[in-house]
Steps between C-alpha positions, in 0.01 A plus 500: 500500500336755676172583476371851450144652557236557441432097441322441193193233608265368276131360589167503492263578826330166504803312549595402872862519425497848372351635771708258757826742327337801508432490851849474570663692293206765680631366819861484455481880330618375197459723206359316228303560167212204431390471128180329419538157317416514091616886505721665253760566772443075606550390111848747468633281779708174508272127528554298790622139474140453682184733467447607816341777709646692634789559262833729581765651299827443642845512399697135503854540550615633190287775601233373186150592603284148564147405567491284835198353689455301761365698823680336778806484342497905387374624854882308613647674233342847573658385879854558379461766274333726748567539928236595741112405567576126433262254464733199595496467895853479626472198745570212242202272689249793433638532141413165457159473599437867307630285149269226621196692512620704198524214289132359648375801392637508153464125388192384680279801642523576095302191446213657682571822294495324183198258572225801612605698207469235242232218666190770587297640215499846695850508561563370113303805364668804727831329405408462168341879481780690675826327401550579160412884599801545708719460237310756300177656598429746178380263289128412381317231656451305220912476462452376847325225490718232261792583748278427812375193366853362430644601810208325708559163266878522543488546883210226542689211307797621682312383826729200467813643592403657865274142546217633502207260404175367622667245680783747692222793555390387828852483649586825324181726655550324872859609487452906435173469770696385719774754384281803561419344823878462643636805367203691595575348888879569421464867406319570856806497631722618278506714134754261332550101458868597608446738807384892465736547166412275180703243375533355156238242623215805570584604126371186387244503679409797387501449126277175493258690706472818334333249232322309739369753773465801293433435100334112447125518616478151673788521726482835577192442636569248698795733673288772535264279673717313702841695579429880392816582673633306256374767184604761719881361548561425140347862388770656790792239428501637115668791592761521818725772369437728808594215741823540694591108617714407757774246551291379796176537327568084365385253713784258667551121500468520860126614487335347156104572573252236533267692230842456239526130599161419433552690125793229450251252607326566188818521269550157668136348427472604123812660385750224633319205333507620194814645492643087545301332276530758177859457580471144502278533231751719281758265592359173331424677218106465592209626319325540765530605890286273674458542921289582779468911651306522864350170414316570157687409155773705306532509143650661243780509232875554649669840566843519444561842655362414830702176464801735505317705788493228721950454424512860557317478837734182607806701358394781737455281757828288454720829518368597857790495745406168734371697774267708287396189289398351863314780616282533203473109522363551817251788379373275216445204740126380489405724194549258214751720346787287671404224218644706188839543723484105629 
């Protein structure tokens, strides 16, 4: 079924995966129409099967209007529906390594997302304070205040679910430092993870760190202290409508940069590890995942979604022609990511 615009979206500003969407449908030149979450024009629309932001209203294929989520899956979908300004490279070894990154960014850099909104008293209260006002900001303080206090008790005890906890905290905050730090020495040399046009992987990128580096208090700080270029690219990156990419514009299998290796290196160290033992975890029916991230403990309760992010990335993987598979083989050699595809 075909899908007509504008694209209905629905979200809320402080969620990473709204703004991940928006900055592609800005990119891609998408019309669309976004509708705040709890509105009356939210409410008139059909549930999803999960709760999820962002939400969009699409027609299955008896042409019935549906509520789908799911970021990386949509931006695919918004890939056949609509031609030009893709954000898929074209070489199937760059592709790759863009849904790689994408999915780093998306399942783990979202830990660090999670954990400094919901683990620092400062961050707690702006979250707390602001959150409930984009969904409606004419109301009276005192209405306020019941709705901020649940949200902040909801999101805290949710910690669980993204692993955050005393013991994970330290692995958690060393990771995005030494984030900042590697794309900070990547972006010196290029605009984009994926060359000088953005792939899906600088969209999610983009969306954990419009939370981290421009709205919570403790990380931003720490960006704007250690990788300001860093504020500065996620403030440009929100809005690429007037760019006109070029075929060439990707980078090539042939010339992978150093500075993009060393970002795998890190998807390797923390994001790898985990990945294999929540699916091992998940597998055994476990209550717990219990393993070791750059040499400190891990802990937490299982996650069946990135247990079925992990398949998805071996799926991807799997259906590379052999040449292809060998080349990004090659690419991921000595990063640690070559463990989730052993």
């Amino acid at each position: 079924m075909t899908v007509s615009t504008p694209l209905w979206m629905m979200g809320a500003p402080g969620s990473p995966y709204t703004r991940k969407m928006r900055a592609i449908l800005r990119y891609r030149l998408i019309p669309f129409r976004m509708i705040v979450q709890g509105s009356e024009a939210h409410l008139a629309r059909p549930r999803p099967k999960v709760g999820l932001l962002p939400t969009f209203y699409l027609p299955d294929e008896s042409g019935q209007e549906v509520a789908v989520t799911d970021s990386t899956p949509l931006l695919r979908r918004l890939e056949e529906e609509f031609e030009g300004r893709s954000v898929i490279p074209t070489d199937p070894v760059v592709a790759f390594l863009d849904a790689l990154l994408e999915d780093f960014a998306d399942e783990w850099l979202t830990k660090a997302m999670f954990h400094y909104r919901w683990h620092y008293r400062a961050d707690i209260d702006k979250a707390a304070s602001i959150l409930p006002l984009w969904q409606k900001v004419d109301v009276a303080d005192e209405e306020v205040k019941p709705l901020s206090d649940f949200i902040a008790k909801r999101q805290i005890e949710r910690l669980w679910v993204v692993g955050s906890n005393d013991t994970t905290a330290p692995v958690i905050e060393s990771s995005y430092q030494r984030l900042l730090h590697l794309f900070d020495a990547h972006l010196q040399t290029q605009p984009f993870l994926m060359g000088h046009r953005p792939g899906s992987s600088d969209f999610g990128f983009l969306g954990q760190l419009t939370c981290l580096v421009l709205f919570d208090p403790t990380p931003a700080a720490i960006a704007v202290e250690t990788a300001p270029r860093i504020y500065a690219w996620v403030e440009w990156a929100e809005e690429l409508s007037g760019m006109e990419p070029k075929e060439e514009d990707w980078i090539t299998r042939d010339a992978i940069p150093p500075t993009l290796r060393a970002l795998l290196g890190e998807v390797g160290r923390v994001y790898a590890p985990f990945l294999l033992a929540n699916a091992e975890a998940v597998e055994q029916g476990a209550e717990r995942v219990e393993t070791t991230i750059d040499d400190r403990p891990w802990t937490q309760k299982p996650f069946p979604y990135q247990a079925k992010c992990l398949r998805w990335l071996r799926e991807h993987h799997a259906s590379l022609s052999a040449d292809d598979r060998a080349r990004v083989d090659g690419i991921l050699s000595g990063t640690g990511c070559e463990a989730l595809f052993a």
